[in-house]
MITIDO-252996 format. One record per residue (C-alpha): residue number from 0; chain; x, y, z. Coordinates in pm, 1 decimal, padded with zeros to 6 digits. Layout:
BEGIN
+-----+-------+----------+----------+----------+
:   n : chain :        x :        y :        z :
+-----+-------+----------+----------+----------+
: NUM :     A :        X :        Y :        Z :
...
+-----+-------+----------+----------+----------+
//
This chain:
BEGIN
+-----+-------+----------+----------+----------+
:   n : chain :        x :        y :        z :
+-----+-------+----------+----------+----------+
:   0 :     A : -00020.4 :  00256.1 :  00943.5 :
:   1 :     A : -00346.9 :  00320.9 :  01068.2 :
:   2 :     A : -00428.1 :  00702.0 :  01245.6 :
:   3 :     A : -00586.3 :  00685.9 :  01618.3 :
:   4 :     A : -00912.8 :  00808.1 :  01481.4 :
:   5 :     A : -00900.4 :  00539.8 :  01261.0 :
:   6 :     A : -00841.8 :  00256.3 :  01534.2 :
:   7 :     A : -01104.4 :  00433.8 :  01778.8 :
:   8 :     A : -01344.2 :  00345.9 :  01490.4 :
:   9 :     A : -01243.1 : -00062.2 :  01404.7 :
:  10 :     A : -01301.8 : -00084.3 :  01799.1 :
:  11 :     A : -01635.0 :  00117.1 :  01806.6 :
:  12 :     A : -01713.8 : -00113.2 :  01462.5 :
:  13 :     A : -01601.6 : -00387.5 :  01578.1 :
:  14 :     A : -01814.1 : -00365.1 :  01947.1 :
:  15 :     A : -02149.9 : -00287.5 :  01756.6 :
:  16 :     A : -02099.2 : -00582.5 :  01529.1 :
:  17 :     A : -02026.7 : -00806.6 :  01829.4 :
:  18 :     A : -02272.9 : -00723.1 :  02045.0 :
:  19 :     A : -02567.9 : -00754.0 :  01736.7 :
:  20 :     A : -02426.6 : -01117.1 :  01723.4 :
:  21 :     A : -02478.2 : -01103.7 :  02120.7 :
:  22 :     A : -02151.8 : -01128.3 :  02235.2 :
:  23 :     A : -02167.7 : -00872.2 :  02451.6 :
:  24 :     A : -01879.5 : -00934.7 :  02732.0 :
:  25 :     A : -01603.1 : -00913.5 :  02389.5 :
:  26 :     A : -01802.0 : -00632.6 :  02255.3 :
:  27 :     A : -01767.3 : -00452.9 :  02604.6 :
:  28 :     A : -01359.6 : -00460.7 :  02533.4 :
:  29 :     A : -01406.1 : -00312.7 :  02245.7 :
:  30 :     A : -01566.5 : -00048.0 :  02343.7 :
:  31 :     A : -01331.1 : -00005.7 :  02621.1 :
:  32 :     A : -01026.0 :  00016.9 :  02423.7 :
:  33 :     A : -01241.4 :  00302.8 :  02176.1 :
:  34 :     A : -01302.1 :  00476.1 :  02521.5 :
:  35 :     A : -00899.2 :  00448.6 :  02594.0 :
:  36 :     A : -00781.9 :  00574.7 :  02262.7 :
:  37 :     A : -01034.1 :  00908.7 :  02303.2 :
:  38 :     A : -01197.5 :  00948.7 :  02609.2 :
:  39 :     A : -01477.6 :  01166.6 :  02486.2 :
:  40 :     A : -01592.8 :  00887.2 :  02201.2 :
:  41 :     A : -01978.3 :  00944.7 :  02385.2 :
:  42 :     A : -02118.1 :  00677.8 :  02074.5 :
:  43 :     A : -01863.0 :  00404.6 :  02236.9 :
:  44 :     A : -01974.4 :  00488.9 :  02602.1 :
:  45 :     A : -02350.0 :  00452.6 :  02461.2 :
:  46 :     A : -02290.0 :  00159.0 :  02331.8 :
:  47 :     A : -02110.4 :  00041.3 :  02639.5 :
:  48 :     A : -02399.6 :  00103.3 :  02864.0 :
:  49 :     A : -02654.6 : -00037.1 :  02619.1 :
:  50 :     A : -02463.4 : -00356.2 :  02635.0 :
:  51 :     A : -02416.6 : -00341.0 :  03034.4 :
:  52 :     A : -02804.3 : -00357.2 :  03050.2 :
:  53 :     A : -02851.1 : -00598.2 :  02773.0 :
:  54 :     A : -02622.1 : -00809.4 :  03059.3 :
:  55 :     A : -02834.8 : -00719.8 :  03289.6 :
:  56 :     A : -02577.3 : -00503.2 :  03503.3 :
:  57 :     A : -02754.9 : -00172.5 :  03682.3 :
:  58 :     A : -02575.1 :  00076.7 :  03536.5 :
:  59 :     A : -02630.5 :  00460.0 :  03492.8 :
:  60 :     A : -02558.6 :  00653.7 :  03193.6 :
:  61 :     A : -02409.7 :  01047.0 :  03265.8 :
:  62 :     A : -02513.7 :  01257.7 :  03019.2 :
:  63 :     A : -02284.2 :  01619.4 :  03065.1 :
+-----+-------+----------+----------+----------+
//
């Protein structure tokens, strides 16, 4: 059985991988469900907003 750190890191894994291959509207679930399982997991919403502008999507990223 897998901890919740553990499954916060397949996603986070799993959305950089995806995104490299440029798959970037999966990778952006992945990285959602990371952000779900531990809402402070900053490297997932990173990730998440480097993808959003690799998509082309105006986003800002909140640094606190």
């Amino acid at each position: 059985m897998k901890t919740k750190s553990s499954k916060i890191i397949d996603w986070f894994q799993r959305g950089k991988l995806l995104a490299q291959l440029g798959q970037y509207e999966v990778a952006l679930d992945c990285f959602d469900r990371a952000i779900l399982l531990n809402e402070n997991q900053d490297q997932a919403q990173y990730e998440k907003y480097l993808t959003l502008k690799e998509l082309g999507k105006n986003v800002n990223l909140i640094c606190v």
